[in-house]
PASEBA-1860 file (N, C-alpha, C; in nm, 3 decimals):
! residues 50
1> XXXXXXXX> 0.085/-0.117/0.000/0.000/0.000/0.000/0.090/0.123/0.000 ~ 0.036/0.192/-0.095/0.126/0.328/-0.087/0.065/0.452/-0.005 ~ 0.178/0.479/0.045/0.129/0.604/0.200/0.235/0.734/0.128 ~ 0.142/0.840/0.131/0.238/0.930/0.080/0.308/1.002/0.214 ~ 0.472/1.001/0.199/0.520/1.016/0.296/0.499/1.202/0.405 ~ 0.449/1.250/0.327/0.419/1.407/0.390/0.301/1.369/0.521 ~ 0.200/1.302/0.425/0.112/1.287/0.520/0.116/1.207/0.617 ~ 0.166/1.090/0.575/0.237/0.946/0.717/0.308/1.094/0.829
9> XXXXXXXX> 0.398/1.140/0.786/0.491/1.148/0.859/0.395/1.299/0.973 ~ 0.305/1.421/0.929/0.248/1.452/0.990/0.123/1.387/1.059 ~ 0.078/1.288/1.056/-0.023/1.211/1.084/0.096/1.125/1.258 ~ 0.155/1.100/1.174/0.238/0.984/1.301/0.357/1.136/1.441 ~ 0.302/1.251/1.393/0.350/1.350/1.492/0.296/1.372/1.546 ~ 0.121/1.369/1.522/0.029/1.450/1.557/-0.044/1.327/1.682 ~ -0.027/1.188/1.636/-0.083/1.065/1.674/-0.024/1.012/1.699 ~ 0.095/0.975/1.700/0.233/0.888/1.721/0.204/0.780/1.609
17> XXXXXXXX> 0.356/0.711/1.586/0.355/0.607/1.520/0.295/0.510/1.533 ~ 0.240/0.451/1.682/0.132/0.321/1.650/0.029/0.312/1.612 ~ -0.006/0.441/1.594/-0.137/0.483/1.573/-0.143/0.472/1.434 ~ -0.043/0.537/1.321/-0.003/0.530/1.214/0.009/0.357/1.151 ~ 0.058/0.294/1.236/0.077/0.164/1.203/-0.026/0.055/1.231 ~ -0.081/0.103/1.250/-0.268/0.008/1.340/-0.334/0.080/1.216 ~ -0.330/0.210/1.210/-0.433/0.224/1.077/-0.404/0.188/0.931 ~ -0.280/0.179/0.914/-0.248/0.091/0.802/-0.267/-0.023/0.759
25> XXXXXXXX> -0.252/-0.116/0.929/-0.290/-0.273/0.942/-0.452/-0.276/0.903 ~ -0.518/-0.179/0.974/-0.661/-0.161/0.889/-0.736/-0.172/0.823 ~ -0.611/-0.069/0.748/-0.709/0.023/0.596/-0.648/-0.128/0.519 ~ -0.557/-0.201/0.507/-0.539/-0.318/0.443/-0.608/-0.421/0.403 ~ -0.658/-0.419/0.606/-0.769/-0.511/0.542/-0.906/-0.535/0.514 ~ -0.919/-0.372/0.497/-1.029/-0.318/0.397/-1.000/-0.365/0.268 ~ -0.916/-0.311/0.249/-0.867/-0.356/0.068/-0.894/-0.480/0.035 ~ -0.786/-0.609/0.131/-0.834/-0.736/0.103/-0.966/-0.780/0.057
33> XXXXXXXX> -1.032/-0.711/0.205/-1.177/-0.757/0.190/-1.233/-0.721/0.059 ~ -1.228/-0.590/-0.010/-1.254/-0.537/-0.139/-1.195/-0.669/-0.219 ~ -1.110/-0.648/-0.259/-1.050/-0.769/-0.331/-1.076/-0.904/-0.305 ~ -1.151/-0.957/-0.205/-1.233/-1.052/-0.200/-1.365/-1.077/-0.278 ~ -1.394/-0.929/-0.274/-1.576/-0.937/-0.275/-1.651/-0.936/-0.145 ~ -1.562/-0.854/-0.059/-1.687/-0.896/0.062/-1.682/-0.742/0.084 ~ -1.715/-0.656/0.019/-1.751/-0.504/0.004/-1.785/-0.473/-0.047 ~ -1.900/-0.369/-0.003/-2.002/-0.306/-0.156/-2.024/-0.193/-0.094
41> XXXXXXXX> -2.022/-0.161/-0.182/-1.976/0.057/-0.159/-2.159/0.084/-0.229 ~ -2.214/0.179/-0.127/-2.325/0.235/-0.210/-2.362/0.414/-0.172 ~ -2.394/0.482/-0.225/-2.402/0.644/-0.154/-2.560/0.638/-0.178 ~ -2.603/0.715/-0.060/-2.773/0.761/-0.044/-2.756/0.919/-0.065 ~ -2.837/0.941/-0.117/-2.881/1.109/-0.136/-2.990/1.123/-0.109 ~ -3.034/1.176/0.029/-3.143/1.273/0.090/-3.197/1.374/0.062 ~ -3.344/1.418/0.015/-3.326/1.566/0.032/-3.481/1.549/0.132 ~ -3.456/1.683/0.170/-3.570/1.694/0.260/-3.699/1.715/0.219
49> XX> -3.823/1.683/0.260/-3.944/1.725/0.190/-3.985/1.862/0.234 ~ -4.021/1.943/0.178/-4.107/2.042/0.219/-4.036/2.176/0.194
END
């Protein structure tokens, strides 16, 4: 996974590095799961009545 290093590196100052490294372990295995098929992305749009 590519992390662009500006943002890793203010992200892991602001949060520390484990924090940085747990959300990577994460967002990964989001992806997997995507790349499985066991994710389905959908957006709702609301508008209000009246």
């Amino acid at each position: 996974m590519r992390v662009r290093r500006g943002t890793h590196t203010r992200t892991a100052s602001e949060n520390g590095p484990d924090y940085v490294t747990q959300m990577l372990e994460g967002l990964g295995r989001w992806v997997k799961g995507a790349d499985r098929g066991h994710l389905t992305w959908g957006i709702f749009h609301f508008q209000k009545s009246g």
